[in-house]
C-alpha positions as CSV (number, residue, x, y, z in Angstrom):
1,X,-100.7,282.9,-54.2
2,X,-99.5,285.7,-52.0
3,X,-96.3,287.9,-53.3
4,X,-94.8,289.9,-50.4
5,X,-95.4,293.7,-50.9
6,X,-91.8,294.6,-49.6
7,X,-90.4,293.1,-52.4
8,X,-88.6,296.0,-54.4
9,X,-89.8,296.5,-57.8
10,X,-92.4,293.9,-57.9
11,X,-96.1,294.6,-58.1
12,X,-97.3,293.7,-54.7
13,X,-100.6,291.2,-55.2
14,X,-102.0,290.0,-51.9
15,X,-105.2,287.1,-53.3
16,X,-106.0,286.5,-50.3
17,X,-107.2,290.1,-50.0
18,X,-108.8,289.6,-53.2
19,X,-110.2,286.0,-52.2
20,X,-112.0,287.6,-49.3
21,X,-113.5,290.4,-50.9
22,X,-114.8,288.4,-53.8
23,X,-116.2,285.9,-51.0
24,X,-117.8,288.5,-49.6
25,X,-119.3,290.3,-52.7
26,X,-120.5,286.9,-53.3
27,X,-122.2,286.8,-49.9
28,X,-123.7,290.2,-49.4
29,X,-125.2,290.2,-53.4
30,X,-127.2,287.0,-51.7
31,X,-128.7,289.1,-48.7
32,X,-131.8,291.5,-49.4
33,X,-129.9,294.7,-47.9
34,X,-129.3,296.9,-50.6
35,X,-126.7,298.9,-48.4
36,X,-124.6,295.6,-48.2
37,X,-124.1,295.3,-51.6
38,X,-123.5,299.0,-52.1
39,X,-120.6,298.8,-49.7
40,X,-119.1,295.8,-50.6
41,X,-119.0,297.4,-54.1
42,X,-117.8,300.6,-52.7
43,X,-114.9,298.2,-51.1
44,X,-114.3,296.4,-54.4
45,X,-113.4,299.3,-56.4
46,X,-111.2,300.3,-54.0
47,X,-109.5,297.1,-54.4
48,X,-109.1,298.1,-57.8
49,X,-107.9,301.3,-57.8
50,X,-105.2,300.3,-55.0
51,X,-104.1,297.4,-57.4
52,X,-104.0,300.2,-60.1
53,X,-101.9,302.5,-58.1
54,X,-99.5,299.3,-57.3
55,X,-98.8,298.8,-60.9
56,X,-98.0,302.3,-61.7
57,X,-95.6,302.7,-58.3
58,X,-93.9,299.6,-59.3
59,X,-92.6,301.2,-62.1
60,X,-91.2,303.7,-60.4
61,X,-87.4,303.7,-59.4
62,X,-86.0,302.9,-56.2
63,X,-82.4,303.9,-57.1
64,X,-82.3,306.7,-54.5
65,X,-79.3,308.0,-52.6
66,X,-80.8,307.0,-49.0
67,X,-82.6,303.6,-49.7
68,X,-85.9,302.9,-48.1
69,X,-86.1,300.5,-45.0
70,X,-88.7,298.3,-44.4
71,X,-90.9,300.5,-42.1
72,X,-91.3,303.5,-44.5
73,X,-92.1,300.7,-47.4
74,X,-95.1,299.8,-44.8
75,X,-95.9,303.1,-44.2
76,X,-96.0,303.8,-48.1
77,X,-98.5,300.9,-48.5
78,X,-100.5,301.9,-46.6
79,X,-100.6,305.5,-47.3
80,X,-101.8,304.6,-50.8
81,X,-104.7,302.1,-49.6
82,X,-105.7,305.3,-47.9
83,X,-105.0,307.3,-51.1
84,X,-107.2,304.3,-53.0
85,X,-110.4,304.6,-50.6
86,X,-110.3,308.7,-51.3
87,X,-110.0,308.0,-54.8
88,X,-112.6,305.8,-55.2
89,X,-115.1,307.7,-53.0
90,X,-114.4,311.3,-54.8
91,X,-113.2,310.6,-58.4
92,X,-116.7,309.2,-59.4
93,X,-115.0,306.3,-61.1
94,X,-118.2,304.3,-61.7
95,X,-117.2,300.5,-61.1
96,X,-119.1,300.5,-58.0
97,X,-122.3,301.6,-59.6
98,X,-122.0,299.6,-62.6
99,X,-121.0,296.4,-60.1
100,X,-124.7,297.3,-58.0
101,X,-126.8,297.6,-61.2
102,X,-125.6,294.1,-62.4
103,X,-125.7,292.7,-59.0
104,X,-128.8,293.9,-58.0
105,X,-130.7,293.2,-61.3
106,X,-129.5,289.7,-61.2
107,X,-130.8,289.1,-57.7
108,X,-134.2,290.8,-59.0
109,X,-134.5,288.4,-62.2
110,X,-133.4,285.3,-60.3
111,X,-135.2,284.9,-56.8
112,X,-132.6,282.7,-54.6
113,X,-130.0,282.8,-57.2
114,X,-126.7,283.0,-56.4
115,X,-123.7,285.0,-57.3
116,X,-120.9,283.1,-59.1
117,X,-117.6,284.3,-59.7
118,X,-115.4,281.7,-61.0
119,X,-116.1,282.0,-64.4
């Protein structure tokens, strides 16, 4: 399911984005590198907190006297993945180090066990 983030007003979801980070959370927790797993966290929350930030600018209003065209829209998007990444890396939100712990002490417990998601 993929929901075009130009669309005024709606909250813009891409799951693909989210397919292919799960994917690879799911393929890094497998590997031994500890470094992996604590980017691919790192990467996660981001996810999150730019999902967050979606949600609350989708309740903004666009009534405006000078509507917006398509390329500052863009440019808006990605101005707050950017604003997501700083958040996540400075705000000390603690999803990423809770997501390691588990993912880490279930690769400990379990040797060759793998990470699953679906549930």
């Amino acid at each position: 399911m993929e929901i075009n983030p130009m669309m005024s007003g709606k909250i813009a979801f891409d799951a693909n984005k989210a397919s292919t980070a799960t994917d690879e959370l799911s393929r890094r927790s497998e590997s031994k590198d500890s470094g992996e797993l604590r980017e691919v966290c790192e990467e996660f929350e981001s996810l999150f907190v730019k999902m967050m930030l979606d949600s609350m600018r989708a309740t903004l209003s666009d009534d405006t006297l000078i509507p917006k065209n398509s390329g500052e829209k863009l440019f808006e998007d990605k101005l707050y993945d950017e604003y997501a990444k700083n958040m996540s890396k400075t705000a000390d939100l603690g999803i990423a180090d809770m997501m390691y712990d588990q993912l880490s002490a279930g690769n400990a417990e379990i040797p060759g066990s793998s990470l699953d998601i679906s549930s």
